[in-house]
N, C-alpha and C positions, 0 to 999 in steps of 0.2 A: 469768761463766763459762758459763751456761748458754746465754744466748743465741750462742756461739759452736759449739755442742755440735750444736745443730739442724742447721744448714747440712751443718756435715763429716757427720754421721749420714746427711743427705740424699742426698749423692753417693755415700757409700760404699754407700750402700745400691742407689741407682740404679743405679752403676756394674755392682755386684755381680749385679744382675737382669739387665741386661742381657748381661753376660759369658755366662751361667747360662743364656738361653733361644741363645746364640749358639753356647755349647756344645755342650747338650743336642740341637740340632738338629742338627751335625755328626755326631754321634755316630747320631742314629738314620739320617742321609741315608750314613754307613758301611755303617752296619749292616743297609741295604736294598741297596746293593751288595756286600757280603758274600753277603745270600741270594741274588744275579740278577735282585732288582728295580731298575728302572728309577727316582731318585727324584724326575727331574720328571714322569711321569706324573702323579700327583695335580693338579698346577697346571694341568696343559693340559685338563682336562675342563671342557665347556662347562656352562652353568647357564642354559637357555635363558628360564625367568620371573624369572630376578633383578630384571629389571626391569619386570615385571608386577607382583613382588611388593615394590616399594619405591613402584610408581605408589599400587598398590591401599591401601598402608599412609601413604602422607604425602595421598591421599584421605581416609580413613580417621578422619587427625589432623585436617585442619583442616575435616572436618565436626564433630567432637567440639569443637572450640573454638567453633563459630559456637554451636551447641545450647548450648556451654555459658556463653556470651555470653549466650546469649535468658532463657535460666536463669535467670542470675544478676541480669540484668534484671530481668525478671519476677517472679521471686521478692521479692526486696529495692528495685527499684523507685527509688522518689524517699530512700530511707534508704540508700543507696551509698555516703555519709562517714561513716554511723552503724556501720556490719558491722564486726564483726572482719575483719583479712586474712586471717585462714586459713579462714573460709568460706570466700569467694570463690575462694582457690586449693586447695580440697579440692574443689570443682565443677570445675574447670577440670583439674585432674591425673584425676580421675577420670573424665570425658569424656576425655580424651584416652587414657589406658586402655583403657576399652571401645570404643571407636570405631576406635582403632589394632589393638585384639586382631578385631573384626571385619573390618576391611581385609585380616588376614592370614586369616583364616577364608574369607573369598570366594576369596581367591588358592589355597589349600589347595583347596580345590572345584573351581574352574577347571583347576589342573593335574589333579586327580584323574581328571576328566571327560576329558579331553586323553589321558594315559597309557592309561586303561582303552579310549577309542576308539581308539590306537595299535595295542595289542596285549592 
């Protein structure tokens, strides 16, 4: 009985959420023409480093992976069948972490610099 509980729970549920953000979104794109706003403005505004900042971040990542390759080399060596797995993948989530979080740190910079020499 149970295993059959799962699935329907599944849909009703899915179903339910997406009804719910389908709704919910009509209602405020009313309710922004109600006030005199316009509600595809929002979507047409440009984002000119989107793609500075997804370069700088998937940089970022797979420098964090090489480092964290050298690492874990280095560190553990010829004993590479001996490690637990989750060393090896607590070096590597967390390189990719800090490396990612600075790809986005340089990007944040770059724009900074950009805007403040705009105006």
């Amino acid at each position: 009985m149970e295993e059959i509980l799962i699935p329907i729970t599944f849909f009703i549920c899915t179903f339910g959420m997406v009804f719910g953000i389908r709704y919910l979104s009509n209602k405020e794109k009313m309710a922004m023409i109600e006030r005199g706003i316009d509600p595809g403005v929002r979507k047409s505004t440009p984002q000119p480093f989107l793609s500075l900042k997804f370069g700088l971040l998937l940089v970022g990542l797979g420098i964090g992976l090489l480092v964290a390759l050298f690492t874990v080399r280095g560190v553990f060596g010829s004993q590479m069948n001996d490690i637990e797995e989750g060393q090896g993948v607590a070096i590597y989530f967390g390189c990719l972490g800090v490396f990612g979080g600075l790809g986005l740190i340089v990007s944040y910079i770059i724009e900074k610099k950009w805007l403040d020499k705009q105006g």
